[in-house]
N, C-alpha and C positions, 0 to 999 in steps of 0.2 A: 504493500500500500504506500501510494504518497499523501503527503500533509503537506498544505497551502492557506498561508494566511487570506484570511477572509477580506478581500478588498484589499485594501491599503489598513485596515486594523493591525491589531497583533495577535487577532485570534487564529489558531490554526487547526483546520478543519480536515477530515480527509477528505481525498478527492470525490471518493463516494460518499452520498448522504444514503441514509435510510431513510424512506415514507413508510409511518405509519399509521397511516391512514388505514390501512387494509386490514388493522389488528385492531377486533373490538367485539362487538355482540353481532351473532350471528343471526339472531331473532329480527335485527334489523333491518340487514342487506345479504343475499345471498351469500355477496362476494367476499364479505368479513370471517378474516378467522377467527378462533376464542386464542386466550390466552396461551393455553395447552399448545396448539395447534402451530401460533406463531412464535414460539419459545425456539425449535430448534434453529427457523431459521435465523433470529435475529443472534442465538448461539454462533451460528454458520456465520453471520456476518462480522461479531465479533473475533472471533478466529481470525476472520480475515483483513483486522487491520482497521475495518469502521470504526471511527469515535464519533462521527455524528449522526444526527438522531431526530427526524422533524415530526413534529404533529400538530395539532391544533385544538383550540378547545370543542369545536362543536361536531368535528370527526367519533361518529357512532356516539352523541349524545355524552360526550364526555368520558365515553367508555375507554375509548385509544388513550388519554390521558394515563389515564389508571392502569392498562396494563403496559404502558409505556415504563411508567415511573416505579412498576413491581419486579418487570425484566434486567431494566439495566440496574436496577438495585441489588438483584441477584445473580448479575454476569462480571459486573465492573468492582473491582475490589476498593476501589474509591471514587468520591463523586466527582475529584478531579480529573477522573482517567477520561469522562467523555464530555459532549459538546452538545444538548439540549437544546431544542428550539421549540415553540411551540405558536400559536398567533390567534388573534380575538378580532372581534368585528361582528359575526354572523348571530345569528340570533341565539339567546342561549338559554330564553324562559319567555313568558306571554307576556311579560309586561314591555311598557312603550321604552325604560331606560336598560333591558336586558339587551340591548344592539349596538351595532356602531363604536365612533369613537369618541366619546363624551368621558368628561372628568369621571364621574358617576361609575360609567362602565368600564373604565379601564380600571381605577382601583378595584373596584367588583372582580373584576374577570383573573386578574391578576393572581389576588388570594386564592380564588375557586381553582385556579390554574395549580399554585402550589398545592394546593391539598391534592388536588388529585393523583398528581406529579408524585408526593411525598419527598415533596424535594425545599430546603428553603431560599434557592433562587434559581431563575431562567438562563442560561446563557446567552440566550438569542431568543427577544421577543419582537415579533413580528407582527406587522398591522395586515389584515388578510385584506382588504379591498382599501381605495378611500370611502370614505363619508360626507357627503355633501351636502349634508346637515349639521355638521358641528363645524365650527372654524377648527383651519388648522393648527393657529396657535393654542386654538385651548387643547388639542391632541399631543401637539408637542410639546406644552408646559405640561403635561400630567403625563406624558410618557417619563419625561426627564427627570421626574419625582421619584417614578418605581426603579430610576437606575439610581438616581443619590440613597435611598431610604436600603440599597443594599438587595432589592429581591430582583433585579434584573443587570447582567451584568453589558448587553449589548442591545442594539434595535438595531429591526430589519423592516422591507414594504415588502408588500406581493401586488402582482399586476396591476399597475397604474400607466398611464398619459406620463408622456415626460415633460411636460408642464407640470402636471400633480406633485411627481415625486421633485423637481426643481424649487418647486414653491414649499415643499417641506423643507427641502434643506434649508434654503434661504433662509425662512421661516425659525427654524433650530439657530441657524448662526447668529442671525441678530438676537434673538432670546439669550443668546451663550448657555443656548440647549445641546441636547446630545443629539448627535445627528446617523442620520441610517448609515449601517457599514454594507447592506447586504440588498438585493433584490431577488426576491425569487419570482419568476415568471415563466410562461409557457414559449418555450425553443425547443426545438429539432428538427430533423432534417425537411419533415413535411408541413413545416408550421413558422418562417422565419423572417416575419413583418417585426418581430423586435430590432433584426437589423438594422432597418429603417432611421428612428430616433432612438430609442431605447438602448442599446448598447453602446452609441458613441458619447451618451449621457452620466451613463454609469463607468467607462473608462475616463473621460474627464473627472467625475466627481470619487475616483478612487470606489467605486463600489462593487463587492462579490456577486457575481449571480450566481443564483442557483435556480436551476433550469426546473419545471416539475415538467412531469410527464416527458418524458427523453424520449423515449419510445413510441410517442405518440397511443396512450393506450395499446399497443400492442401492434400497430401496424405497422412498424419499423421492427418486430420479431417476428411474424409470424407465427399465426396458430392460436390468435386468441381474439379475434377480431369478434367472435361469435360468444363471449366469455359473459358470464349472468353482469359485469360490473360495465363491458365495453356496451350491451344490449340497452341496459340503463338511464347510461351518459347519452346515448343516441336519442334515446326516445325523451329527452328533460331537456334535449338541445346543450346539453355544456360538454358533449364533445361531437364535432362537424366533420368529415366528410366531404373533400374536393375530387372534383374528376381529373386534376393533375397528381393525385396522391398514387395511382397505381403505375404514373411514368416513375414517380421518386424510387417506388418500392423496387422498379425493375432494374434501374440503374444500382438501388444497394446491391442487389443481387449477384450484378454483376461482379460488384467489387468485392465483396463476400467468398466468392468463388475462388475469384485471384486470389486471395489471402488464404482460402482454406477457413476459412471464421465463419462462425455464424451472424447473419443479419445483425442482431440486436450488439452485437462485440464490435463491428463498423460502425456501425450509427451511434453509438455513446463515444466513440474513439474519435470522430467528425464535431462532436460536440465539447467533449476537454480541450480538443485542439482551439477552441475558440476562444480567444479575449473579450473579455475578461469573466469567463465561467469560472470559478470556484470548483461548483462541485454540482452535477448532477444529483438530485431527490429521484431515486428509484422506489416503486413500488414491486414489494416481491411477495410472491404466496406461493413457491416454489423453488427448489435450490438453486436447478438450472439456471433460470433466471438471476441471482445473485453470482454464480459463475459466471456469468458471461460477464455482471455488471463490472467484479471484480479484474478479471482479465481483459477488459478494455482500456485501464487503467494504464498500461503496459505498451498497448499497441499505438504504435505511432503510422500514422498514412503520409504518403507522400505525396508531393502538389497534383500530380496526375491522378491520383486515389480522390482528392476532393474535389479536383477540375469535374471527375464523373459524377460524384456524386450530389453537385449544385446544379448542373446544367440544367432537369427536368425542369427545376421550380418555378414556378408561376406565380406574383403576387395574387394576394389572395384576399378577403375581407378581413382586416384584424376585428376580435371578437372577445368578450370575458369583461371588457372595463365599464366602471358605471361612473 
């Protein structure tokens, strides 16, 4: 495994993150394992080098929290050995101040986050959408509180306009707030409108991405496009489907072949290659799959290997921000 500071921080992350999104109560979504279930592999992952670890508060109701924070309490022989993130925003109870990013609900969300966690601080706390109902400086004066008061040791954003996340910063530095080290957002090979503005935003302003979904749901592996979680995403609209996605898939193939690799070990290999990624969020319910994520880690492609495998792409609607 390698380890890369996060942006221009001093955090240092491996190049693989773990999503655990996919570990939680199975009574809710098909595609969740229990605890039991997702123990070996985040075991397998630890073996292999992972120290980071993302989740979110409202992933299976809060359940992913909990078995997040009972795993690596019982894999890592101390809490400094790994690297924690988790992220608030989404709705997390019925009432009008359980959402968003208000004074109110960040301290709320914060606590509810460590208990579940069993942990007493965040390494990397993450804001999951903007909010266009709260100012941003009241987000970032009460973000900047839960890093002085000791329970948050960093902040990150997920998918915004680089207007948004620019106006945060700004925003932080006049306040002589804490300002984001990290962006996690949707990139890979079949999805790459953050090229656009979005990545020349975050290499100016020193920021880590971390890419979710690398694999495009599974359409950069193969053989899972039909899977209870990708059927899901399809039918809720929050994962789409272009008719230039099966030139993309034909060109990995190709290069797949050349290398001897399987599909999803290309396309996470096209994506480390890229400035300024951190670290890919993998989602795993399968070893295989953390094998390949692992050993992508290692492969390096050559300008001919990526000249193939950008050529299909077609811009495309960007889509997720609000």
């Amino acid at each position: 495994m390698q380890y890369v500071r996060l942006g221009s921080s001093g955090l240092k992350v491996s190049r693989i993150g773990l999503g655990m999104m996919s570990y939680g109560d199975p009574a809710a979504e098909a595609w969740f394992l229990s605890e039991d279930e997702a123990e070996p592999i985040v075991r397998q992952a630890v073996d292999g080098g992972v120290t980071f670890f993302d989740t979110a508060d409202m992933y299976s109701g809060g359940v992913s929290e909990e078995v997040t924070g009972r795993l690596l309490g019982k894999l890592f022989a101390r809490r400094g050995d790994y690297v924690l993130a988790t992220k608030l925003f989404y709705p997390m109870g019925p009432g009008p101040n359980d959402r968003g990013l208000s004074r109110k609900h960040i301290m709320d969300s914060v606590d509810a986050s460590l208990r579940r966690l069993g942990t007493d601080y965040i390494d990397l706390y993450q804001i999951h959408r903007w909010d266009p109902e709260t100012p941003i400086e009241e987000t970032m004066a009460a973000l900047h509180d839960v890093v002085r008061a000791g329970k948050v040791r960093y902040l990150g954003a997920s998918l915004m306009h680089a207007w948004q996340f620019a106006k945060a910063q700004y925003t932080a530095e006049a306040g002589r707030w804490t300002r984001f080290v990290s962006m996690q957002t949707r990139y890979n090979l079949a999805y790459r409108e953050e090229e656009r503005e979005m990545l020349p935003c975050y290499t100016d302003q020193g920021v880590g991405v971390l890419p979710y979904s690398p694999l495009a749901r599974g359409l950069l592996a193969g053989g899972r496009r039909d899977s209870p979680r990708a059927i899901a995403e399809r039918a809720d609209g929050s994962q789409r489907t272009d008719d230039n996605d099966a030139d993309v898939v034909d060109a990995l193939r190709v290069v797949a072949a050349e290398h001897n690799r399987p599909p999803a070990q290309i396309a996470l290999a096209w994506l480390l290659g890229k400035a300024p990624v951190s670290a890919p969020i993998v989602g795993v319910t399968k070893p295989q799959q953390l094998d390949d994520a692992l050993a992508a880690v290692d492969l390096a492609l050559g300008d001919g290997d990526v000249a193939k495998l950008e050529a299909p792409y077609r811009p495309r609607a960007p889509y997720g921000y609000r």
